[in-house]
N, C-alpha and C positions, 0 to 999 in steps of 0.2 A: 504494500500500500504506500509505502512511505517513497519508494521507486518512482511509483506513479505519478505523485505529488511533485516531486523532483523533476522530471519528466515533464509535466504542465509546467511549471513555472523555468523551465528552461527553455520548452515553447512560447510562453507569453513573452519573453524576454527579447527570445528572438526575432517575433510580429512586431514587437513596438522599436525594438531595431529598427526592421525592415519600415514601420509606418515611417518613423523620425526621418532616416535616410532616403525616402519619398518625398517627403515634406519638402526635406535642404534641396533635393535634386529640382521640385517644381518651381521653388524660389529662387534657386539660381535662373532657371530657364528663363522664367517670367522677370529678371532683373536683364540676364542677354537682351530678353525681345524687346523692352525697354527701351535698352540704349539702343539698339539696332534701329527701332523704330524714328527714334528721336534723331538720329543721323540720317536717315533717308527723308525728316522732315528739313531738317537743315541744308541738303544736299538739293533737294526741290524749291528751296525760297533762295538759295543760290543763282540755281539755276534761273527761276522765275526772273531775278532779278536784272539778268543782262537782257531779255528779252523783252522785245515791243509786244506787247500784248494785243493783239487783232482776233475779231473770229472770222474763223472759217467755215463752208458750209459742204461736207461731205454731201455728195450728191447720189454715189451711187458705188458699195463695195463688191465683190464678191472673191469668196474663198474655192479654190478650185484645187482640190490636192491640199500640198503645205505650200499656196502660193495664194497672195493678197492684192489684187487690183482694185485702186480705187479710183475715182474722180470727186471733183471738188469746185469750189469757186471761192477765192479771196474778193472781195467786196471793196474795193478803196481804187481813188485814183491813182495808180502805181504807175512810176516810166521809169526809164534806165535799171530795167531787171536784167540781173547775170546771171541768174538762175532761180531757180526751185527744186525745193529737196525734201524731202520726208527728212527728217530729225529724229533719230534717239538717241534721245539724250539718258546715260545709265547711270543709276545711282549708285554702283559699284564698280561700274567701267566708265570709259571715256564716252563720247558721242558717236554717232554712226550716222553717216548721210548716205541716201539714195536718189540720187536724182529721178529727177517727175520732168515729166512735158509738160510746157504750159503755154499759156494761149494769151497775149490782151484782147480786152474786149471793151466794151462801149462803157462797162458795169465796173472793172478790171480784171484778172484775170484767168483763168477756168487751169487748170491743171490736173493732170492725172500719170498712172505709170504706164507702159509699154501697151500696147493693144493688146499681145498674145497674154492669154491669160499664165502658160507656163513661165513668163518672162517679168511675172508681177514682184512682189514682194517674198523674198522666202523664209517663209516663218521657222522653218527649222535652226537659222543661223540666227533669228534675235528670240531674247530671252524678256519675255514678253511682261512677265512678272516685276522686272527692274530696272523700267523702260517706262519714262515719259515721252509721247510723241508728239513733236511738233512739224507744223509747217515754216520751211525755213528759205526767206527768198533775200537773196544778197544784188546788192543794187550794185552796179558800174562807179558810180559814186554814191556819198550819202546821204546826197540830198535826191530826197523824192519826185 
């Protein structure tokens, strides 16, 4: 009997082990995602900040495979554009451009990627999770 006893209480001992050392493990995690978080929000008002803030109006996606075509419309009187590019910008990597075609119009100016749909976006190479996407159009000079 007295075995037994010894036995339970060297089991209970060993659960509140195991609970306590659950406990420390889920506090640390939850202290990680924390900070992690709080750096990806630092890393976005960063970011945010070198940038002109315009919207944009996606007009029209599709996903074909692991490939992304889209079309769009910037809304503003734009001239001396050197390009347009889809943007990601990573919160744990660098930036990544893709050049878009793009069109002026009456409105300003319409942009989208390659006609072939194999030829779009290929989502297997961005990591979509830590990736803000911007439209990103660089003028000839600075002034508009």
């Amino acid at each position: 009997m007295e075995e037994k006893n010894k036995n339970k209480h060297i089991i209970i001992k060993i659960m509140l082990l195991l609970c306590i050392l659950s406990a420390i493990a889920v506090a640390v995690f939850a202290v990680s995602n924390m900070k992690t978080e709080q750096k990806n929000k630092d890393v976005m008002k960063e970011i945010f900040k070198s940038v002109e803030m315009q919207e944009a109006n996606l007009t029209e996606y599709i996903v074909y495979g692991t490939h992304l075509s889209i079309k769009g419309e910037l809304v503003d009187q734009i001239s001396n554009i050197k390009s347009v590019a889809l943007l990601f910008s990573g919160l744990s990597e660098g930036n990544r451009e893709i050049e878009l075609n793009y069109e002026k119009t009456a409105n300003g100016i319409t942009f989208s990627t390659p006609e072939l749909l194999n030829e779009g976006i290929d989502l297997e190479n961005v990591n979509i999770d830590k990736h803000i996407i911007l439209i990103s159009v660089k003028y000839i000079n600075k002034e508009r």
